[in-house]
PDB file of N, CA, C, O and CB in Angstrom:
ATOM      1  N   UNK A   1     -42.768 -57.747  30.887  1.00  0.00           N
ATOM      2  CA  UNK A   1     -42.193 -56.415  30.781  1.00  0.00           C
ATOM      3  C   UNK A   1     -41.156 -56.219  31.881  1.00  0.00           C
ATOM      4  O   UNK A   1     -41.444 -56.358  33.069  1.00  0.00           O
ATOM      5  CB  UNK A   1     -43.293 -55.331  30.866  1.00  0.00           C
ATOM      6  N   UNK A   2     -39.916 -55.885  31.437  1.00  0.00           N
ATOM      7  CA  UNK A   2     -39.073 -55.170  32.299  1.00  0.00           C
ATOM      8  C   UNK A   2     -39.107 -54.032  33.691  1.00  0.00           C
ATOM      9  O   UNK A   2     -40.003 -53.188  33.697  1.00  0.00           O
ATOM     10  CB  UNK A   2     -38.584 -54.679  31.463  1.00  0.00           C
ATOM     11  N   UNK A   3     -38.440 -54.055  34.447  1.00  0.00           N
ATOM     12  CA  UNK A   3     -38.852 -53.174  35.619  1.00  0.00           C
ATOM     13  C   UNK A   3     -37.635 -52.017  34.872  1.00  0.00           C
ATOM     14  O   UNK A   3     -36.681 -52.186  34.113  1.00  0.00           O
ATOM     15  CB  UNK A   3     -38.570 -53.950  37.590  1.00  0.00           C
ATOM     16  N   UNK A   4     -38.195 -50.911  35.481  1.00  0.00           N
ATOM     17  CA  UNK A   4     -37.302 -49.744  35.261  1.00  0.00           C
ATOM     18  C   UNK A   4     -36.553 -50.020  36.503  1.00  0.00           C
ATOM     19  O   UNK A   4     -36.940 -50.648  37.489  1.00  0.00           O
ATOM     20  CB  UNK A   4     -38.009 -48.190  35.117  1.00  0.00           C
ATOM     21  N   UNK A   5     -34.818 -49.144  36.183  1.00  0.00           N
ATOM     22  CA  UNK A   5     -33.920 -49.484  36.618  1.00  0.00           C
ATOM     23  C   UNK A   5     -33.374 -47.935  36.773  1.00  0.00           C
ATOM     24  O   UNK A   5     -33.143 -47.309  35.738  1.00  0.00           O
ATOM     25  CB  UNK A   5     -33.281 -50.572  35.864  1.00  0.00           C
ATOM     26  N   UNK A   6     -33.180 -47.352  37.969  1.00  0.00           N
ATOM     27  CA  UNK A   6     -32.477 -46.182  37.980  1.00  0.00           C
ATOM     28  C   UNK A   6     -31.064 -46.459  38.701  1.00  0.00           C
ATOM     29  O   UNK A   6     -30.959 -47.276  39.616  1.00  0.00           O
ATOM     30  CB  UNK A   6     -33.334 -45.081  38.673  1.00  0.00           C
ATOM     31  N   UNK A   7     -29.846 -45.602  38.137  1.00  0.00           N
ATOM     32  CA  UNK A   7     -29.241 -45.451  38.384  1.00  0.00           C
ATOM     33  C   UNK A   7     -27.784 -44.142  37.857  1.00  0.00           C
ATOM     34  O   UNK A   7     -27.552 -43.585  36.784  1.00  0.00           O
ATOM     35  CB  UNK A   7     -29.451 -46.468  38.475  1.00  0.00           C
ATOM     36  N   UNK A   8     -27.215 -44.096  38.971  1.00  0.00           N
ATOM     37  CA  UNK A   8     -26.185 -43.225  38.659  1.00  0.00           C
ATOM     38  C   UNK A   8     -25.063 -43.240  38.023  1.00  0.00           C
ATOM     39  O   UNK A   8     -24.699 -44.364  37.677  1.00  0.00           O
ATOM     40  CB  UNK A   8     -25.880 -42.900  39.406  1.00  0.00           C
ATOM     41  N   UNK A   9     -24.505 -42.524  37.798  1.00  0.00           N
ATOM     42  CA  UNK A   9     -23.542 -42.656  36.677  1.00  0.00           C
ATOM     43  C   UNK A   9     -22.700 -40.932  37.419  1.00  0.00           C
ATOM     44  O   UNK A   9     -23.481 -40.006  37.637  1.00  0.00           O
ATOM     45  CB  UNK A   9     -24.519 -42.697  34.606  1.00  0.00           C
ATOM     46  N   UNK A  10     -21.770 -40.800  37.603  1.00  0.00           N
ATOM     47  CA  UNK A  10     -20.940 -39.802  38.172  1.00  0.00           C
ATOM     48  C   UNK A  10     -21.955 -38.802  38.940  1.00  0.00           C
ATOM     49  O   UNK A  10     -21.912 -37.617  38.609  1.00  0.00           O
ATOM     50  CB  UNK A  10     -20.034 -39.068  37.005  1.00  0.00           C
ATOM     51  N   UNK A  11     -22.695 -39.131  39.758  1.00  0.00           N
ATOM     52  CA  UNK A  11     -23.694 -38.152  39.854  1.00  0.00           C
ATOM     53  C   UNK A  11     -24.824 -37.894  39.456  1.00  0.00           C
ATOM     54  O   UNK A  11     -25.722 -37.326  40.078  1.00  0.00           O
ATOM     55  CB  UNK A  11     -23.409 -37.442  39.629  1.00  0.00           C
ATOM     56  N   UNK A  12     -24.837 -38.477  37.933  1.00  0.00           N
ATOM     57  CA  UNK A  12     -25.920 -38.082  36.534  1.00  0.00           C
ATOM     58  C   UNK A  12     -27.179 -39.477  37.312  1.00  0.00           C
ATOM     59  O   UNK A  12     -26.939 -40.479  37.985  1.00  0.00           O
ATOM     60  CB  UNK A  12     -24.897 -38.619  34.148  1.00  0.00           C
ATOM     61  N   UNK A  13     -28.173 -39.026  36.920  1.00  0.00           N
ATOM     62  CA  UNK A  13     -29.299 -40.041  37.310  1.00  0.00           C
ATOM     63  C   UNK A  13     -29.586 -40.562  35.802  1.00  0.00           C
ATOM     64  O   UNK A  13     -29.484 -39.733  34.898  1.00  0.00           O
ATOM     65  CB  UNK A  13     -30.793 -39.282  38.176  1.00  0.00           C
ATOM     66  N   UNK A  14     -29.946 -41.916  35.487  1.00  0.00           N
ATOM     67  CA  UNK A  14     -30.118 -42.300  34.320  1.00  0.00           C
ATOM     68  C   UNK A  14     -30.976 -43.804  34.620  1.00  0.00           C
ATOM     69  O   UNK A  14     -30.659 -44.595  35.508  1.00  0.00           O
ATOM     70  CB  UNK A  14     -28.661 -42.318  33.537  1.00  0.00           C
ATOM     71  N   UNK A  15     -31.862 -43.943  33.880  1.00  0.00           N
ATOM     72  CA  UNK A  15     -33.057 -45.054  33.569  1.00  0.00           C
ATOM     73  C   UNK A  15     -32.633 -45.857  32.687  1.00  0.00           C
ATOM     74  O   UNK A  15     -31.967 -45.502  31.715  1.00  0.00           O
ATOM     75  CB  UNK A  15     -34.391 -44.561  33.036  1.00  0.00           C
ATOM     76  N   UNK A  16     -33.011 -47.134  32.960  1.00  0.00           N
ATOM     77  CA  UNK A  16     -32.850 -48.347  31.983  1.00  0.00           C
ATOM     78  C   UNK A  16     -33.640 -49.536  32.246  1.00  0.00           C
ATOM     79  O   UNK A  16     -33.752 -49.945  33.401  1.00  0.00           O
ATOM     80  CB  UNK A  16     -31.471 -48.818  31.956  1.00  0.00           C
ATOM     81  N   UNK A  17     -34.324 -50.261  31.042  1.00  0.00           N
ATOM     82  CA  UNK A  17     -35.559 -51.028  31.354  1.00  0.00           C
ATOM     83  C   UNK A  17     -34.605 -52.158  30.719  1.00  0.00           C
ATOM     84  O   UNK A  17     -35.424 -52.937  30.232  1.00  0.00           O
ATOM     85  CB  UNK A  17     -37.265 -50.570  30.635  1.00  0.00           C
ATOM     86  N   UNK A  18     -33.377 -52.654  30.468  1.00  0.00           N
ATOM     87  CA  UNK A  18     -32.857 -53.531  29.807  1.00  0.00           C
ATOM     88  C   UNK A  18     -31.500 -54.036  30.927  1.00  0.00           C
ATOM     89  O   UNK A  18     -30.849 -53.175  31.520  1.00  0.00           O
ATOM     90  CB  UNK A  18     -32.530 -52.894  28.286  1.00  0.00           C
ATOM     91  N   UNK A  19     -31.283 -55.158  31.052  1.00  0.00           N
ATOM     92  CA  UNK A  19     -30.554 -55.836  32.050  1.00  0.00           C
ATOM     93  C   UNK A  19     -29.104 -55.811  31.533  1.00  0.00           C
ATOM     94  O   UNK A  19     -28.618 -56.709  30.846  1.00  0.00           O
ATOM     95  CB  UNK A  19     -31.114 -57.297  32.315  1.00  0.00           C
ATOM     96  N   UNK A  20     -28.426 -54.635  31.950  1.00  0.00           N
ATOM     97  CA  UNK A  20     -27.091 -53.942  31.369  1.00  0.00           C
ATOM     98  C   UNK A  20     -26.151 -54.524  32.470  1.00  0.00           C
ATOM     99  O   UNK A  20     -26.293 -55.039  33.579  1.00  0.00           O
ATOM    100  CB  UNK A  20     -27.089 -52.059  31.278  1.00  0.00           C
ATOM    101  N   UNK A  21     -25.099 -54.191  31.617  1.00  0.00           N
ATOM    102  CA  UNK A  21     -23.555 -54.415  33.062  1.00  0.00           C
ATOM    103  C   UNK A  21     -23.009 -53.447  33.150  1.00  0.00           C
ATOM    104  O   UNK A  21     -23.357 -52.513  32.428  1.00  0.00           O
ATOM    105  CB  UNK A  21     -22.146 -55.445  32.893  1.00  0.00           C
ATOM    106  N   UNK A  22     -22.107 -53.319  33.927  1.00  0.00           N
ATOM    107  CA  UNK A  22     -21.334 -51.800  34.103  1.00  0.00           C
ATOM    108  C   UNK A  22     -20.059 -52.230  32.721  1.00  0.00           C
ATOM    109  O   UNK A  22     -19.112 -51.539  32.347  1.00  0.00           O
ATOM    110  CB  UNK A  22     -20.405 -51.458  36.273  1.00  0.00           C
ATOM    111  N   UNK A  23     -20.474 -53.523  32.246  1.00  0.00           N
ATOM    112  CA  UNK A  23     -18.954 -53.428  30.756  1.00  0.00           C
ATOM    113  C   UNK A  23     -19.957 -52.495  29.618  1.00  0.00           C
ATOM    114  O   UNK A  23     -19.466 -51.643  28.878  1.00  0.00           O
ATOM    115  CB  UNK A  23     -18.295 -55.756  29.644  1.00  0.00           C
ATOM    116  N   UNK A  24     -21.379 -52.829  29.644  1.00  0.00           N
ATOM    117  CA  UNK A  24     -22.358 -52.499  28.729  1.00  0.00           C
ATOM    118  C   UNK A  24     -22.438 -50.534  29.021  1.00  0.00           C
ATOM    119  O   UNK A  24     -22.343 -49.692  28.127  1.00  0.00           O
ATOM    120  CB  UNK A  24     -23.973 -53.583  29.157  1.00  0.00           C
ATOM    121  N   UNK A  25     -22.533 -50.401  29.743  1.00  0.00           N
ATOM    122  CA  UNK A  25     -21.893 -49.227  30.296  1.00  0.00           C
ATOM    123  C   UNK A  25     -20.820 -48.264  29.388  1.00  0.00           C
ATOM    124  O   UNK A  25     -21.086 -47.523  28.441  1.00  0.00           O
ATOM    125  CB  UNK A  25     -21.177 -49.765  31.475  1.00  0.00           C
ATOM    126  N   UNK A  26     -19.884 -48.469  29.847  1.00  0.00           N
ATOM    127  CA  UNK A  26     -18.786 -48.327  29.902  1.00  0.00           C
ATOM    128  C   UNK A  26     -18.536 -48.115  28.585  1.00  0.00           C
ATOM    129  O   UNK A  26     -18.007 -47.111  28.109  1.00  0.00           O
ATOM    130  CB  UNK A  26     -18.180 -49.210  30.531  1.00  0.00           C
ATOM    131  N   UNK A  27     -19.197 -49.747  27.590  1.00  0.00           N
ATOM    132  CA  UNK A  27     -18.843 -49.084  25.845  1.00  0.00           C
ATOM    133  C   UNK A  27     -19.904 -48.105  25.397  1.00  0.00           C
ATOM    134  O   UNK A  27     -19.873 -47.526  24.312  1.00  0.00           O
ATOM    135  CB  UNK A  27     -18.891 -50.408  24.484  1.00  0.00           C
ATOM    136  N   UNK A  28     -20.765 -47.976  26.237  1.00  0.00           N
ATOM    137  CA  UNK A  28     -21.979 -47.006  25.630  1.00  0.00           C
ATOM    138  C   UNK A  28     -21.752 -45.840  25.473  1.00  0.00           C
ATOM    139  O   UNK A  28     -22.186 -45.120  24.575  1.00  0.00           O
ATOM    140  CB  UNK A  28     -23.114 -46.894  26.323  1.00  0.00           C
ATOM    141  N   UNK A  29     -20.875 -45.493  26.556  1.00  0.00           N
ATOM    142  CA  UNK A  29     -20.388 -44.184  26.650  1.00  0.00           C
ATOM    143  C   UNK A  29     -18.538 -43.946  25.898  1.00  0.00           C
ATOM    144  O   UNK A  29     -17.805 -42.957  25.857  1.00  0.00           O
ATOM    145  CB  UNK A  29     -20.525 -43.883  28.453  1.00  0.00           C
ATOM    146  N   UNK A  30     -18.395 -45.112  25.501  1.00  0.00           N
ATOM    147  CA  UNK A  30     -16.969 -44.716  24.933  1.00  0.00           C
ATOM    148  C   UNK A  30     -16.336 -45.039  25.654  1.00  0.00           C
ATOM    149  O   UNK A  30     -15.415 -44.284  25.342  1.00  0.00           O
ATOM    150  CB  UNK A  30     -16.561 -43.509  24.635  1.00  0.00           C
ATOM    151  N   UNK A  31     -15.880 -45.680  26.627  1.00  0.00           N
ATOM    152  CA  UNK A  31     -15.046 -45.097  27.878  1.00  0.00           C
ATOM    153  C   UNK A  31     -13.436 -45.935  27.327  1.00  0.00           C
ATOM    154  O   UNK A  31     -13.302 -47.132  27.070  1.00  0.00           O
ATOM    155  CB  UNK A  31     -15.866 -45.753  29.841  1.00  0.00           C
ATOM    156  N   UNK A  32     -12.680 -45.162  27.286  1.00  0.00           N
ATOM    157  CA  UNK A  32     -11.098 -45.982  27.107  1.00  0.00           C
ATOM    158  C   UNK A  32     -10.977 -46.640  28.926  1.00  0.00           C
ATOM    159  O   UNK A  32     -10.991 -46.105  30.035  1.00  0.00           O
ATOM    160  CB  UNK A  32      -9.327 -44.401  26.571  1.00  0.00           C
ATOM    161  N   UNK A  33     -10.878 -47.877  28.476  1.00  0.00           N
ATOM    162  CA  UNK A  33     -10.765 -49.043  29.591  1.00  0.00           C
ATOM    163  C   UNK A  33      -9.508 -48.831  30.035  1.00  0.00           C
ATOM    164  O   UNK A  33      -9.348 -48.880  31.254  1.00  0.00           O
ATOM    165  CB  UNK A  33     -10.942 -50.609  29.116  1.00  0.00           C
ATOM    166  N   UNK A  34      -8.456 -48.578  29.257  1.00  0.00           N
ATOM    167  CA  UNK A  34      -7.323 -49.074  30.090  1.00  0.00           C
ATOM    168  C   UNK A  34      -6.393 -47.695  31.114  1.00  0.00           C
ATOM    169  O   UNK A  34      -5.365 -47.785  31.786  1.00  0.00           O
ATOM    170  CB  UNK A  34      -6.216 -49.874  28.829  1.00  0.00           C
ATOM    171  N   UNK A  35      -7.577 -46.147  30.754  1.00  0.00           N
ATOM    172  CA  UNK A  35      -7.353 -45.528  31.628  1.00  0.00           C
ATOM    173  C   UNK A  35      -8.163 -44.889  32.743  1.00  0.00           C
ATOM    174  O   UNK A  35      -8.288 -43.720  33.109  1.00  0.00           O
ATOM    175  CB  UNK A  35      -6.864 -44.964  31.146  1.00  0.00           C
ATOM    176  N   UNK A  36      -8.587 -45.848  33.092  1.00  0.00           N
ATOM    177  CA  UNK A  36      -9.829 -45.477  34.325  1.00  0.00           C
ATOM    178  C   UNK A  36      -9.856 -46.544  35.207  1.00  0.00           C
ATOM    179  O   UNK A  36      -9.342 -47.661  35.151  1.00  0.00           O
ATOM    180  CB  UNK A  36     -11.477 -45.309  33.770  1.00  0.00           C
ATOM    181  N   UNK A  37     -10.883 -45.732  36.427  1.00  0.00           N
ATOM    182  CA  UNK A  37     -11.007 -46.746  37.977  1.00  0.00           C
ATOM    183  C   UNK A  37     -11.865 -46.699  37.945  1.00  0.00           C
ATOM    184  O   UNK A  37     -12.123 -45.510  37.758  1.00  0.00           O
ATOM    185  CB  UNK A  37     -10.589 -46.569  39.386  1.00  0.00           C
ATOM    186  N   UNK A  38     -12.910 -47.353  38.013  1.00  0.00           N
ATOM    187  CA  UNK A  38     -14.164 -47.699  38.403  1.00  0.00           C
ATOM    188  C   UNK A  38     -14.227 -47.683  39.654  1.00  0.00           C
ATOM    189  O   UNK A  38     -13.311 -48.171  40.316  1.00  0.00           O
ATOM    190  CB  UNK A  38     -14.587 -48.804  37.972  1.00  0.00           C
ATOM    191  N   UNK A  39     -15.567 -46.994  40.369  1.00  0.00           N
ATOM    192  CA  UNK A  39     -16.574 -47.277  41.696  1.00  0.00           C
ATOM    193  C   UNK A  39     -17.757 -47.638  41.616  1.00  0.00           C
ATOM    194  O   UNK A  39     -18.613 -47.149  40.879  1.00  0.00           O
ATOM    195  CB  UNK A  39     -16.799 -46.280  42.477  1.00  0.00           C
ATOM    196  N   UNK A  40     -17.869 -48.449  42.310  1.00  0.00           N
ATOM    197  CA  UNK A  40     -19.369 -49.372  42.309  1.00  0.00           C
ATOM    198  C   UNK A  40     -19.329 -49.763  43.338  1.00  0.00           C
ATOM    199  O   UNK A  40     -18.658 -50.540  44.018  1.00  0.00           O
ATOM    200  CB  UNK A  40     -19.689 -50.585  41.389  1.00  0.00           C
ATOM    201  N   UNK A  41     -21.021 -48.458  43.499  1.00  0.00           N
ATOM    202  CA  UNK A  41     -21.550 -48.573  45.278  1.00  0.00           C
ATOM    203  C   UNK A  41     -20.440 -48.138  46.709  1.00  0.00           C
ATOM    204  O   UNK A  41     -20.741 -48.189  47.901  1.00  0.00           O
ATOM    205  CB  UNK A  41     -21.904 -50.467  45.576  1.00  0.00           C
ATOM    206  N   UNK A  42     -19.383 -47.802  46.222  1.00  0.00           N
ATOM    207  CA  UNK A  42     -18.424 -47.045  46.776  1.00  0.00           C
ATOM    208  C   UNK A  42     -17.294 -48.309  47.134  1.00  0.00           C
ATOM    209  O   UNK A  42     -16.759 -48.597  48.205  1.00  0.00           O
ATOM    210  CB  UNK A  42     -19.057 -46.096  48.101  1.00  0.00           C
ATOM    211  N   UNK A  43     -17.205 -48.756  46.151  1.00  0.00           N
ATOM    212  CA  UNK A  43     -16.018 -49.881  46.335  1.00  0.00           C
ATOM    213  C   UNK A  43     -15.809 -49.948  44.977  1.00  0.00           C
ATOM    214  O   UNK A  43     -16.639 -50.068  44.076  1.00  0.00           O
ATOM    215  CB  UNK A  43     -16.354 -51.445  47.085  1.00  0.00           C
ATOM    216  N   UNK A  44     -14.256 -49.831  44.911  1.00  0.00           N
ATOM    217  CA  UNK A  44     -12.967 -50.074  43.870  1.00  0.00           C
ATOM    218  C   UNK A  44     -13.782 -51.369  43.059  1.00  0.00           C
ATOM    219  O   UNK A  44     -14.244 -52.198  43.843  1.00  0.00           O
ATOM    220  CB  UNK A  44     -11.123 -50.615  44.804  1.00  0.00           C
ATOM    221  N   UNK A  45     -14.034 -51.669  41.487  1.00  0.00           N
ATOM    222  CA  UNK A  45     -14.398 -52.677  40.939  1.00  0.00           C
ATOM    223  C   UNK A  45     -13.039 -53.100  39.896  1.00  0.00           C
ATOM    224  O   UNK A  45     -12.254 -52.359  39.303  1.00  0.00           O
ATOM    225  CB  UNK A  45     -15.818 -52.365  40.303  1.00  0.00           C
ATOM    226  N   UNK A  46     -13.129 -54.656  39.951  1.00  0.00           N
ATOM    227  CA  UNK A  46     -11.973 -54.860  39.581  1.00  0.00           C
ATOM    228  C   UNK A  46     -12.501 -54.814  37.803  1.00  0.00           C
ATOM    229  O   UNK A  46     -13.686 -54.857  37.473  1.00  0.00           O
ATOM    230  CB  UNK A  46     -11.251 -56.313  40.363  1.00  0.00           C
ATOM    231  N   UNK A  47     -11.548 -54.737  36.996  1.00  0.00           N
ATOM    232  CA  UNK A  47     -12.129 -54.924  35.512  1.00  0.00           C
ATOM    233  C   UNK A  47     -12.339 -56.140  35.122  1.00  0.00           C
ATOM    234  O   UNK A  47     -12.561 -56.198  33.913  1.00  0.00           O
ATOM    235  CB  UNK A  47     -11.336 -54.421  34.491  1.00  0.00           C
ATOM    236  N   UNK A  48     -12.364 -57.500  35.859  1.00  0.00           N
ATOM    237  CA  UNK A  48     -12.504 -59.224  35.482  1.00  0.00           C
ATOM    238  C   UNK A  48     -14.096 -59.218  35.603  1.00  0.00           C
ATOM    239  O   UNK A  48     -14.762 -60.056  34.995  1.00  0.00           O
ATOM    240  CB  UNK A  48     -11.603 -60.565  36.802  1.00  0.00           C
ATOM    241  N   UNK A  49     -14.704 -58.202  36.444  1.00  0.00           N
ATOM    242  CA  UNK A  49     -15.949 -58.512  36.963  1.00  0.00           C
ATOM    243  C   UNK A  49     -16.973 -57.405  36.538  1.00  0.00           C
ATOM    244  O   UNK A  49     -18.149 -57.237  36.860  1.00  0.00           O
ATOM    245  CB  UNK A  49     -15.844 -58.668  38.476  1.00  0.00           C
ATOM    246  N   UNK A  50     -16.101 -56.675  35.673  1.00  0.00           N
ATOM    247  CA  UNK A  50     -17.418 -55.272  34.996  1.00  0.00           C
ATOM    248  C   UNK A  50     -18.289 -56.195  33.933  1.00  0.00           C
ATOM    249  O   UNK A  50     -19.451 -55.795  33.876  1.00  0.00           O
ATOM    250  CB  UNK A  50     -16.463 -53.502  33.766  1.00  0.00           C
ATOM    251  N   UNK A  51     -18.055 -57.181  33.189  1.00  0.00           N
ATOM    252  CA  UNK A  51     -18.978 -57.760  32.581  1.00  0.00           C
ATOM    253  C   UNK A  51     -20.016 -59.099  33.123  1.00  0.00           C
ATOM    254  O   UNK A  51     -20.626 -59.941  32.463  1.00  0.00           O
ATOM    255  CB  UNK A  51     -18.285 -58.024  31.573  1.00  0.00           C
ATOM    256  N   UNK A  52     -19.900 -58.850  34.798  1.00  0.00           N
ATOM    257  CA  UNK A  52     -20.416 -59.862  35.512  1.00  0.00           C
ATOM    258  C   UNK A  52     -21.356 -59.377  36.267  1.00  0.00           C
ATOM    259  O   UNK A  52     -22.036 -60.171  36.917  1.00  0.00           O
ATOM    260  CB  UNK A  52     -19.554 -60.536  36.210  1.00  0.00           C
ATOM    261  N   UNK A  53     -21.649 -57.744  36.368  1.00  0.00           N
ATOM    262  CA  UNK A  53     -22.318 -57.087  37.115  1.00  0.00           C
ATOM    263  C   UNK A  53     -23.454 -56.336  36.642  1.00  0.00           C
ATOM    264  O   UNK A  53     -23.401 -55.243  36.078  1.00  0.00           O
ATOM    265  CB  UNK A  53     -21.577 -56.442  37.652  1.00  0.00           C
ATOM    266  N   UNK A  54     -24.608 -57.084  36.947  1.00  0.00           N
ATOM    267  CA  UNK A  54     -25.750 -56.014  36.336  1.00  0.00           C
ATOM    268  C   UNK A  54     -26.414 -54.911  37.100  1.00  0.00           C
ATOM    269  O   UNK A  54     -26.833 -55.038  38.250  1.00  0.00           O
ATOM    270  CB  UNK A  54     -26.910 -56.747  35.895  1.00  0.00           C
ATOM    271  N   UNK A  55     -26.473 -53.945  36.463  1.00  0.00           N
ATOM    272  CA  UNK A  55     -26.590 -52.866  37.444  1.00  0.00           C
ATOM    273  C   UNK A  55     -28.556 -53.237  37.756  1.00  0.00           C
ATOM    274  O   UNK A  55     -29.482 -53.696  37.087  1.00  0.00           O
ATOM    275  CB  UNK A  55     -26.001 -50.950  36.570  1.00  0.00           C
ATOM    276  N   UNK A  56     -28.390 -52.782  38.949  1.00  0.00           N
ATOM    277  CA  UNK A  56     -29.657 -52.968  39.906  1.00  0.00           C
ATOM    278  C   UNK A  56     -29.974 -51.459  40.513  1.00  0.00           C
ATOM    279  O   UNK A  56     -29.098 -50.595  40.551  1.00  0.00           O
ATOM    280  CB  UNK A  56     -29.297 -54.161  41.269  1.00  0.00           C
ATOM    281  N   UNK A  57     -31.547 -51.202  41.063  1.00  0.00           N
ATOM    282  CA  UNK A  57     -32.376 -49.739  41.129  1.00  0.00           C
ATOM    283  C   UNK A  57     -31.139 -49.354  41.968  1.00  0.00           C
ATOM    284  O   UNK A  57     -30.336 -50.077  42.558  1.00  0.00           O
ATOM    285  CB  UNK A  57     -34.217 -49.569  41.955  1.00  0.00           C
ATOM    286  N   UNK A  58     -31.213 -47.979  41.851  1.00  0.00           N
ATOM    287  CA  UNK A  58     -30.597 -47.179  42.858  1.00  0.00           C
ATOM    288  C   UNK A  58     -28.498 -47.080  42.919  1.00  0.00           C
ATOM    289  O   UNK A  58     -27.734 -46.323  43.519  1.00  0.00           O
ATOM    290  CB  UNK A  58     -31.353 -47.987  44.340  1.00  0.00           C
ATOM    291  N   UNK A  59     -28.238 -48.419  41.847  1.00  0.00           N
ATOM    292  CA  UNK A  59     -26.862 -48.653  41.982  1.00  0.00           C
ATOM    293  C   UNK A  59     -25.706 -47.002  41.703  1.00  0.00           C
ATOM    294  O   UNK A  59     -25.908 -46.363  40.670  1.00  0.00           O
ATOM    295  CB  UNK A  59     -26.612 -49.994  40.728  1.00  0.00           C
ATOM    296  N   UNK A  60     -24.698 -46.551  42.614  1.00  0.00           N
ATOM    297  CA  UNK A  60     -24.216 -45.897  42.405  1.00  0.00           C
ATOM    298  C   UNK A  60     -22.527 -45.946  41.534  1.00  0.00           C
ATOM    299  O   UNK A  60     -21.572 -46.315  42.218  1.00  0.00           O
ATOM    300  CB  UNK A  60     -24.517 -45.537  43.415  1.00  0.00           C
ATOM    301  N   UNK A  61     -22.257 -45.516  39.883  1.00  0.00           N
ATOM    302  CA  UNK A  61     -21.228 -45.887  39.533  1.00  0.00           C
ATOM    303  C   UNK A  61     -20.049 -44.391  39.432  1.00  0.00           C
ATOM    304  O   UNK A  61     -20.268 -43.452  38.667  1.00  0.00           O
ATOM    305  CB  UNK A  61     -21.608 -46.726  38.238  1.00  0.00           C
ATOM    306  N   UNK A  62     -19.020 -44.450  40.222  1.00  0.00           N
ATOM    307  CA  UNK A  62     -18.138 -43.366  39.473  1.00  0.00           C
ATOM    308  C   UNK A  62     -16.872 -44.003  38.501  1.00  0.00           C
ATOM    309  O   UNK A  62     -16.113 -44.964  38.627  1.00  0.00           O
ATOM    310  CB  UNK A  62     -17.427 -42.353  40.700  1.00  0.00           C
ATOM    311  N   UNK A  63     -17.008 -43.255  37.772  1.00  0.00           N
ATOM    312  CA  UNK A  63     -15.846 -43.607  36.643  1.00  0.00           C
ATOM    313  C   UNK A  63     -14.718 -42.298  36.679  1.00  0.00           C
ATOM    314  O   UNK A  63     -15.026 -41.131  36.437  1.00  0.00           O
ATOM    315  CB  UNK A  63     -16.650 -43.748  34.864  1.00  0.00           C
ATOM    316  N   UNK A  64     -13.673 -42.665  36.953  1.00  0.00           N
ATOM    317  CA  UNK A  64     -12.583 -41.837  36.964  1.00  0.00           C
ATOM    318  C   UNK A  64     -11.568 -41.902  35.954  1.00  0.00           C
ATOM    319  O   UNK A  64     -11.056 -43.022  35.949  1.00  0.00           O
ATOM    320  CB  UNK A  64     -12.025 -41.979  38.046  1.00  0.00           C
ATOM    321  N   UNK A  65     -11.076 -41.118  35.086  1.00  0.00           N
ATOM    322  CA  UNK A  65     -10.372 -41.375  33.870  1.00  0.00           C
ATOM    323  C   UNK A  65      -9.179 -40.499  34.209  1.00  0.00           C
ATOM    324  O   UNK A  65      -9.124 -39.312  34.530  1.00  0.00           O
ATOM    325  CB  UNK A  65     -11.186 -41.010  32.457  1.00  0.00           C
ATOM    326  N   UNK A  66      -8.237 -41.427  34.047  1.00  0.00           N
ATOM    327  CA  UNK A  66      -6.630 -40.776  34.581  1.00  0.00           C
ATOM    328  C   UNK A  66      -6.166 -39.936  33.441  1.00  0.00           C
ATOM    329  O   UNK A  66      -6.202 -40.416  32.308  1.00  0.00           O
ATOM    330  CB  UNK A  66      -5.275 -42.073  34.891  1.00  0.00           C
ATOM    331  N   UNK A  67      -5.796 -38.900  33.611  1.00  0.00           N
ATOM    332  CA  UNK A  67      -5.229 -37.989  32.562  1.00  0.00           C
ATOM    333  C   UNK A  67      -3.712 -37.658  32.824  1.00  0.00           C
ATOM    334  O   UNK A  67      -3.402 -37.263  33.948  1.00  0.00           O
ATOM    335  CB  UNK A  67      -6.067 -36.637  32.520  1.00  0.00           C
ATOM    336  N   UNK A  68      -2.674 -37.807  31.772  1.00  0.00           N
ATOM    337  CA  UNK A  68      -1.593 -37.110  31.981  1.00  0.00           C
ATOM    338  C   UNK A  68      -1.435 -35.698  31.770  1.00  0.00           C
ATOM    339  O   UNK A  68      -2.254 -34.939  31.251  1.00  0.00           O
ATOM    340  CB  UNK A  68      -0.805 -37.630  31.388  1.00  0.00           C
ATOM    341  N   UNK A  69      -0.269 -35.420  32.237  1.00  0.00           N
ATOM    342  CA  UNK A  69       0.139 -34.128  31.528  1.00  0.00           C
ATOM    343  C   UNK A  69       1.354 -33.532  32.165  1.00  0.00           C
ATOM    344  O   UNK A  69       1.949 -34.330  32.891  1.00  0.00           O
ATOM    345  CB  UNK A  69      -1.013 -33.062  31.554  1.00  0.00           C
ATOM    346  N   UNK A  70       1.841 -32.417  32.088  1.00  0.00           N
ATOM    347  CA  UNK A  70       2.807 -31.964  32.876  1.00  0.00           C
ATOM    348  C   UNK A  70       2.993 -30.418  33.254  1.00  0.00           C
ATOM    349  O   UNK A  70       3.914 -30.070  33.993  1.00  0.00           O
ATOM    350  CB  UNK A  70       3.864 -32.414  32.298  1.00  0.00           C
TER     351      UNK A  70
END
């Protein structure tokens, strides 16, 4: 059996008993890739390595989505 896995997500606290990545992430929630910055654990993540990273207890992620406008 799997260990439960907590972690954050912009703030939001969220559980997972399944060995996810921050790419697994990312499509779960929809996220358009090519306009956002990722933070993980408070460091800039590059996008070569979001499908290399499994999130672990306590991991902190912010996702920032660039918006235009004028």
């Amino acid at each position: 059996m799997s260990k439960v896995r907590k972690f954050f997500l912009n703030g939001q606290e969220y559980y997972t008993y399944q060995d996810i990545t921050i790419f697994d992430i990312i499509n779960y929630f929809n996220c358009n890739t090519s306009l956002l910055v990722l933070e993980y654990n408070n460091l800039i993540c590059n996008k070569k390595n979001w499908n290399k990273i499994f999130i672990k207890d306590n991991d902190k992620i912010e996702i920032v989505t660039i918006v235009g406008g004028g």
